[in-house]
NUZA-601189 format. One record per atom (N, C-alpha, C): residue number from 1; residue in one letter; atom name; x, y, z. Coordinates in steps of 0.05 Angstrom, whole numbers, plus 32768, in hexadecimal, padded with zeros to 4 digits. Example, Ala and Ser with C-alpha at 12.3 -4.5 7.8 and 13.67 -1.06 7.14 Angstrom:
! NUZA-601189
> 1  a  N  8108  7F8E  809C
> 1  a  CA  80F6  7FA6  809C
> 1  a  C  8108  7FBE  809C
> 2  s  N  8101  7FD3  808E
> 2  s  CA  8111  7FEB  808F
> 2  s  C  8102  8001  809D
! end
This chain:
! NUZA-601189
> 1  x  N  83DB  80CE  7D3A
> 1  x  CA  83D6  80C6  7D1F
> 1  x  C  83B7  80C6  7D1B
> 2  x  N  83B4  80D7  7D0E
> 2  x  CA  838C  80DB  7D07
> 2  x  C  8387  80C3  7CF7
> 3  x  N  8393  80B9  7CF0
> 3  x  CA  837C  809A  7CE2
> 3  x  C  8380  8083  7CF4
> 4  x  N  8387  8082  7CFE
> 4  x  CA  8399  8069  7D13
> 4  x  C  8378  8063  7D26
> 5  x  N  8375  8052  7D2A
> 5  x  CA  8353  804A  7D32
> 5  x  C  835C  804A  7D57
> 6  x  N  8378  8041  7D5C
> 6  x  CA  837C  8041  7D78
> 6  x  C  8381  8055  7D7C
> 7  x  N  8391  8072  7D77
> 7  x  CA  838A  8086  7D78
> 7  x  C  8375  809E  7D7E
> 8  x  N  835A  8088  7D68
> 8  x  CA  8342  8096  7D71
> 8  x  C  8339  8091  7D82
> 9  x  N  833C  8077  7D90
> 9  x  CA  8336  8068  7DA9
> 9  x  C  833F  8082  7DC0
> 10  x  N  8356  8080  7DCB
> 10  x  CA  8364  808D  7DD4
> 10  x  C  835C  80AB  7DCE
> 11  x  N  8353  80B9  7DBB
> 11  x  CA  834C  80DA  7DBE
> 11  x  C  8327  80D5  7DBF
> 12  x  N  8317  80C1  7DCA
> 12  x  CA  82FE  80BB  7DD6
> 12  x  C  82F0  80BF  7DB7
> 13  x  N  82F9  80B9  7D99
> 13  x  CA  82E8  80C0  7D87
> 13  x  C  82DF  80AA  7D7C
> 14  x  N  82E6  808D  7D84
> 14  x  CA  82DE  8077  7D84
> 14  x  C  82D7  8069  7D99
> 15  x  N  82C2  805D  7DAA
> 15  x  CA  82C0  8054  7DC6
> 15  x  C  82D0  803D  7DCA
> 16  x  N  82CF  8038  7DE1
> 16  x  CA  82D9  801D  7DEF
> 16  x  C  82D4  8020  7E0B
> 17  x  N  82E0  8001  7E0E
> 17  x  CA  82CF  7FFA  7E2A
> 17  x  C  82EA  7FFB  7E41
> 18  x  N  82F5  8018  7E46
> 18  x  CA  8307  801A  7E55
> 18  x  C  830D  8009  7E6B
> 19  x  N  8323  8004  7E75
> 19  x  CA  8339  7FF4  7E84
> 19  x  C  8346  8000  7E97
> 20  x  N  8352  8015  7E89
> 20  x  CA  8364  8023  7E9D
> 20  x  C  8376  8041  7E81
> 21  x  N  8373  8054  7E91
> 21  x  CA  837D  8065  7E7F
> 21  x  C  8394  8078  7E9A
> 22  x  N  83A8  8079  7E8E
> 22  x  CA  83C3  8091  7E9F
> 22  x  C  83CA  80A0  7E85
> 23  x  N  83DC  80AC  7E8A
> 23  x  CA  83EE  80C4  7E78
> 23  x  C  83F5  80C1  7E63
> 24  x  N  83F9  80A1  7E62
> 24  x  CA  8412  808F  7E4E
> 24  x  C  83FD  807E  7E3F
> 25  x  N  83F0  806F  7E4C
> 25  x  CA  83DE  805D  7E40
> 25  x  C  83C9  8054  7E49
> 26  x  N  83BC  8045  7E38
> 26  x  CA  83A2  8041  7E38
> 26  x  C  838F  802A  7E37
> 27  x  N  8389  8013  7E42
> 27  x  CA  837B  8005  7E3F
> 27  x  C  835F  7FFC  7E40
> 28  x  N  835D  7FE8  7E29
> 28  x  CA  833A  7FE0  7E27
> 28  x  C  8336  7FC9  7E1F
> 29  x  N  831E  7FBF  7E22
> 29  x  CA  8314  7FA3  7E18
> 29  x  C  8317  7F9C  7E04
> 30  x  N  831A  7F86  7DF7
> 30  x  CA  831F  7F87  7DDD
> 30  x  C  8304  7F7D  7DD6
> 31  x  N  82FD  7F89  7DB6
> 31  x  CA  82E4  7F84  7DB4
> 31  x  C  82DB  7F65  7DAC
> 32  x  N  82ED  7F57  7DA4
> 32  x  CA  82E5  7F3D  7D9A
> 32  x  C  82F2  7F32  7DAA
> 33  x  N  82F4  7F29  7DC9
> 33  x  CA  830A  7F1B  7DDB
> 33  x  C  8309  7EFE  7DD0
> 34  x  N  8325  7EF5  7DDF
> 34  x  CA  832D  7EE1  7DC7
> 34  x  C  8330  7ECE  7DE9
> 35  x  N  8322  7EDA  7DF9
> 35  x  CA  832C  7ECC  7E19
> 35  x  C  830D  7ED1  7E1F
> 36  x  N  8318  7EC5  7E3E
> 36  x  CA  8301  7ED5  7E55
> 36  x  C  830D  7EEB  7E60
> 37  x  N  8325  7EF7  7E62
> 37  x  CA  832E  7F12  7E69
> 37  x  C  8345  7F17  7E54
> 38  x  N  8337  7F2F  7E42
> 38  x  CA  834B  7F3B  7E2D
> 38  x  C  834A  7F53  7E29
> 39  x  N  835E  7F61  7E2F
> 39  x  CA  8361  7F7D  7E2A
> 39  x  C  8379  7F8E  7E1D
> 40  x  N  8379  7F9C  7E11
> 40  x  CA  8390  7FA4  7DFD
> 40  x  C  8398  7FC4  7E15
> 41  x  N  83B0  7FC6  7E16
> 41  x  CA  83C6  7FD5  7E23
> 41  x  C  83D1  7FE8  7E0C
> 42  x  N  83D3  8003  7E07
> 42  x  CA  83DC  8007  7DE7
> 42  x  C  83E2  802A  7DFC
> 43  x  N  83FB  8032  7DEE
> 43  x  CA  8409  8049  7DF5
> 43  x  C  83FE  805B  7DE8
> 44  x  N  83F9  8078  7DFB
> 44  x  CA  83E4  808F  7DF1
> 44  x  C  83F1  809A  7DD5
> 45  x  N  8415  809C  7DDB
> 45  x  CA  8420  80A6  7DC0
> 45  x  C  8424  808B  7DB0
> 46  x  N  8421  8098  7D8E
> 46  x  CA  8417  8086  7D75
> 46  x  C  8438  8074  7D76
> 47  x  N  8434  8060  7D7C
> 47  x  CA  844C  8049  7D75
> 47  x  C  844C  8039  7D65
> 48  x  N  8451  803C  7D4E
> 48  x  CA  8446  8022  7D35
> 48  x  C  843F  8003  7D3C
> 49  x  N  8458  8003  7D50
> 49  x  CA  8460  7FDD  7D56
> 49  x  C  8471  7FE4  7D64
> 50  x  N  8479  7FC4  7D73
> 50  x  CA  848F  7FB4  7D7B
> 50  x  C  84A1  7FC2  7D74
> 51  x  N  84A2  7FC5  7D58
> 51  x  CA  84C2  7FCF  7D45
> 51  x  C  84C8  7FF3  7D4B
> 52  x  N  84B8  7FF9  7D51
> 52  x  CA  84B6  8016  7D4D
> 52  x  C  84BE  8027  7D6E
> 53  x  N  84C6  800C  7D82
> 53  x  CA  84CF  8011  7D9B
> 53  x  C  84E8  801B  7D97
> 54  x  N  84EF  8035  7DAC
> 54  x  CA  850E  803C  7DA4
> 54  x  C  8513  804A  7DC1
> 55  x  N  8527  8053  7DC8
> 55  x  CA  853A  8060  7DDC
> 55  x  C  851E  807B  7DDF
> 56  x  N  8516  8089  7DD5
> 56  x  CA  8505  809D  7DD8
> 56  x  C  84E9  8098  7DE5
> 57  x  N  84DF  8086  7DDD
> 57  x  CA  84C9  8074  7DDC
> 57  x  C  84C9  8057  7DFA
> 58  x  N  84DE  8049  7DFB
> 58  x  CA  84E1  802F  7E08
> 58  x  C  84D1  8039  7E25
> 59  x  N  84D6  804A  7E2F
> 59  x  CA  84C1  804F  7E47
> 59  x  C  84A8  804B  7E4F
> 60  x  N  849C  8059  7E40
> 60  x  CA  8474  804C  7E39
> 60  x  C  8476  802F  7E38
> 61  x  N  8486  8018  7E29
> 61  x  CA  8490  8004  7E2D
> 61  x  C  848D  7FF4  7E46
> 62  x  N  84A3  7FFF  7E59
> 62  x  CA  84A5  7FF5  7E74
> 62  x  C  8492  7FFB  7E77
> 63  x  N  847E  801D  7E80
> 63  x  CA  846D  801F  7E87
> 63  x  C  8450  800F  7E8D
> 64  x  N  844F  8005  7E6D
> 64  x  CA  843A  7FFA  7E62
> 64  x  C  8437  7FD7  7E6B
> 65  x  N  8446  7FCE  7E78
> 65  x  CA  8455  7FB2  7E87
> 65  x  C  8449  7FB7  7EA0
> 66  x  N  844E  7FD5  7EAE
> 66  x  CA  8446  7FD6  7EC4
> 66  x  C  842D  7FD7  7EC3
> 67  x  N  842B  7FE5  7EBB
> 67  x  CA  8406  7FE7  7EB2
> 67  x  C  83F9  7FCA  7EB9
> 68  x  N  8405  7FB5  7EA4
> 68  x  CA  83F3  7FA3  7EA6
> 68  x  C  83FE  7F8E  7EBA
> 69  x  N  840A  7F8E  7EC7
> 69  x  CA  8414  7F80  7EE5
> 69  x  C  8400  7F8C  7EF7
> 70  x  N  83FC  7FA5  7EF2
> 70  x  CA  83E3  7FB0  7F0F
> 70  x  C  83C8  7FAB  7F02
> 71  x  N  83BD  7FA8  7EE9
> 71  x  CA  83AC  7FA2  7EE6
> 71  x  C  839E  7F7F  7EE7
> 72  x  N  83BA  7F72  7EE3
> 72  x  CA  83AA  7F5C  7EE5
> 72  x  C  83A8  7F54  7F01
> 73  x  N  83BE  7F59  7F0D
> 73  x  CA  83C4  7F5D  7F39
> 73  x  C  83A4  7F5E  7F36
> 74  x  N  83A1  7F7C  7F33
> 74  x  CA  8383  7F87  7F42
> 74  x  C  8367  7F74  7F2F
> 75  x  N  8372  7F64  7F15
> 75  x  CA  8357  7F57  7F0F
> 75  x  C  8359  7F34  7F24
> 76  x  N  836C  7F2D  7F35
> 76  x  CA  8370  7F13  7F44
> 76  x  C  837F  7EFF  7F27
> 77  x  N  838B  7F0F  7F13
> 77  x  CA  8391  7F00  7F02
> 77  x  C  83AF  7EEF  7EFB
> 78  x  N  83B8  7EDC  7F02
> 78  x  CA  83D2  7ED7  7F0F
> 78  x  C  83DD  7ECB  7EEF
> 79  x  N  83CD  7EBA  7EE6
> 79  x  CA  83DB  7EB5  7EC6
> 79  x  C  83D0  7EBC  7EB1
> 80  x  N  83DE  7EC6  7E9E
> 80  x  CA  83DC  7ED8  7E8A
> 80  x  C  83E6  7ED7  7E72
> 81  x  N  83DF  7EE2  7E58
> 81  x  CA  83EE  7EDD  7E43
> 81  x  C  83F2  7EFD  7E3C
> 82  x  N  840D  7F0B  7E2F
> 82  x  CA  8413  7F1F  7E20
> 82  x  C  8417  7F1A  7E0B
> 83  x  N  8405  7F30  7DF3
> 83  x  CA  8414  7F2E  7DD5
> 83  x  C  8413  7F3F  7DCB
> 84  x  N  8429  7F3E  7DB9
> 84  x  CA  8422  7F5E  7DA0
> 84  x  C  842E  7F4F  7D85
> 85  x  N  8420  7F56  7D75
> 85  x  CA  8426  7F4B  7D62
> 85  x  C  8434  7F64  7D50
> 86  x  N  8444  7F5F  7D41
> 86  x  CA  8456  7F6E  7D34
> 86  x  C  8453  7F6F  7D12
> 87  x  N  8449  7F7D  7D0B
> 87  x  CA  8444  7F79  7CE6
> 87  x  C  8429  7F6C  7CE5
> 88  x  N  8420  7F78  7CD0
> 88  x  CA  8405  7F6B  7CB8
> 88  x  C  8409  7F52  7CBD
> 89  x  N  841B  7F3E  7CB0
> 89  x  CA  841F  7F23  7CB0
> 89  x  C  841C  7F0F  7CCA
> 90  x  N  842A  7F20  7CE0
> 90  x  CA  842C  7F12  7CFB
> 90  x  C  840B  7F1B  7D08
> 91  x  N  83FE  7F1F  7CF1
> 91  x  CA  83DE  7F31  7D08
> 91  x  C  83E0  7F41  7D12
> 92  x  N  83EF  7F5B  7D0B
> 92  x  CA  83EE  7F71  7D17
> 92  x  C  83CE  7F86  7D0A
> 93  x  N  83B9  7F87  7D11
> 93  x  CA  83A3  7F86  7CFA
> 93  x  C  839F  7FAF  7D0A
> 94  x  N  83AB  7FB8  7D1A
> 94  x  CA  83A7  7FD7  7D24
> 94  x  C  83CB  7FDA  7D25
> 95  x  N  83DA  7FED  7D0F
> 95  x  CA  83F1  7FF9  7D0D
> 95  x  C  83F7  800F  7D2C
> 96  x  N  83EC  8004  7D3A
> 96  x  CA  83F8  8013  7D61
> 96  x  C  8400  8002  7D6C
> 97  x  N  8410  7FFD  7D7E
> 97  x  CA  841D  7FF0  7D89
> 97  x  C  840B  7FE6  7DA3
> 98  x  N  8408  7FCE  7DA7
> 98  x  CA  83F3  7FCB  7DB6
> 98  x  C  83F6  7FAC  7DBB
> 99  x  N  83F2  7FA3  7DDE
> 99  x  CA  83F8  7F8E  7DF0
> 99  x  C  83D9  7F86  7DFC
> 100  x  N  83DC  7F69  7DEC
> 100  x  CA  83C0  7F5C  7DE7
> 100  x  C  83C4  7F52  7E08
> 101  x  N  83B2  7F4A  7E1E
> 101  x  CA  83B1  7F41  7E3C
> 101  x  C  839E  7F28  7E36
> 102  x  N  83A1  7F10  7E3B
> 102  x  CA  838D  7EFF  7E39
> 102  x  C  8393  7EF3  7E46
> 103  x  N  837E  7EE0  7E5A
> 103  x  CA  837A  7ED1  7E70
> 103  x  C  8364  7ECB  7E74
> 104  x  N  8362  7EA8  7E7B
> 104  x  CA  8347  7E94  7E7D
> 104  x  C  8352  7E7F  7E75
> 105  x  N  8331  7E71  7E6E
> 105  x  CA  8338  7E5C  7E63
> 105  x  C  834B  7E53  7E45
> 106  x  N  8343  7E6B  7E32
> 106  x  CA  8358  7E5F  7E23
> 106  x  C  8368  7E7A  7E1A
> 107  x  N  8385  7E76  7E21
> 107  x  CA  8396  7E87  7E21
> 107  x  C  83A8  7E86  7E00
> 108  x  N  8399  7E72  7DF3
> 108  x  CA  83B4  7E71  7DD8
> 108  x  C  83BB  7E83  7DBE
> 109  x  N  83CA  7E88  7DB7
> 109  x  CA  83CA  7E9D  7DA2
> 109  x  C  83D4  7E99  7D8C
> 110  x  N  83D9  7E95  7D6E
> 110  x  CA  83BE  7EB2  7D66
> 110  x  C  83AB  7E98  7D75
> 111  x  N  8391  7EA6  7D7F
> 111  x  CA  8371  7E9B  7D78
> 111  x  C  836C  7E80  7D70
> 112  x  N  835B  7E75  7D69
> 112  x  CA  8348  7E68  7D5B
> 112  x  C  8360  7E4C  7D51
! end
C-alpha cells in the first residue's frame, strides 16, 4: 500500500532504527517509546489490523510471535508486554497491523 507510512518503513523510504528484519517481517524502535525497551514487530505484507487476520494471512501471525520470543530471549528480556491496538478509537494511529514490545520500568498501556 503506497500511502501506508509502515510500508514506507519497510520499502527503506522512510528510516528507522532497525531491530530485526526476515522475509515476513520487520522490526524497529518505536520512535516515541512509551518504555525503556519498545519496539514495534509489523508484517512485510500490508495487514490493516487484528481484524484483517484470516486463514491466508494467520501465518506471518504465528511467525511474528516467534519473532518476538527470540528477540526478547536474545535482549535478556524475561517480562514483557504485547499490544496491537485494533481501530482509530482503540489507538490504532498507523492502519498496518503492528505488535507494540514494551519492557522496563513502566510497562502500562495505553501510556500516560
Amino acid at each position: 500500500m503506497s500511502d501506508c507510512l509502515f510500508c514506507k518503513i519497510i520499502a527503506g523510504d522512510i528510516p528507522s532504527n532497525k531491530v530485526y528484519e526476515d522475509d515476513l517481517c520487520y522490526a524497529f524502535n518505536d520512535i516515541a517509546p512509551q518504555a525503556p525497551v519498545h519496539f514495534l514487530v509489523i508484517p512485510k505484507a500490508h495487514i490493516a489490523s487484528v481484524a484483517g487476520v484470516n486463514e491466508e494471512n494467520s501465518a506471518v501471525v504465528a511467525h511474528i510471535f516467534e519473532v518476538i520470543a527470540k528477540l526478547t530471549k536474545e535482549k535478556g528480556i524475561e517480562s514483557y508486554r504485547v499490544v496491537s491496538n485494533i481501530g482509530e478509537q482503540a489507538g490504532q494511529s498507523v492502519p498496518h497491523l503492528h505488535f507494540h514490545v514494551l519492557a522496563g520500568r513502566d510497562m502500562t498501556w495505553p501510556p500516560g
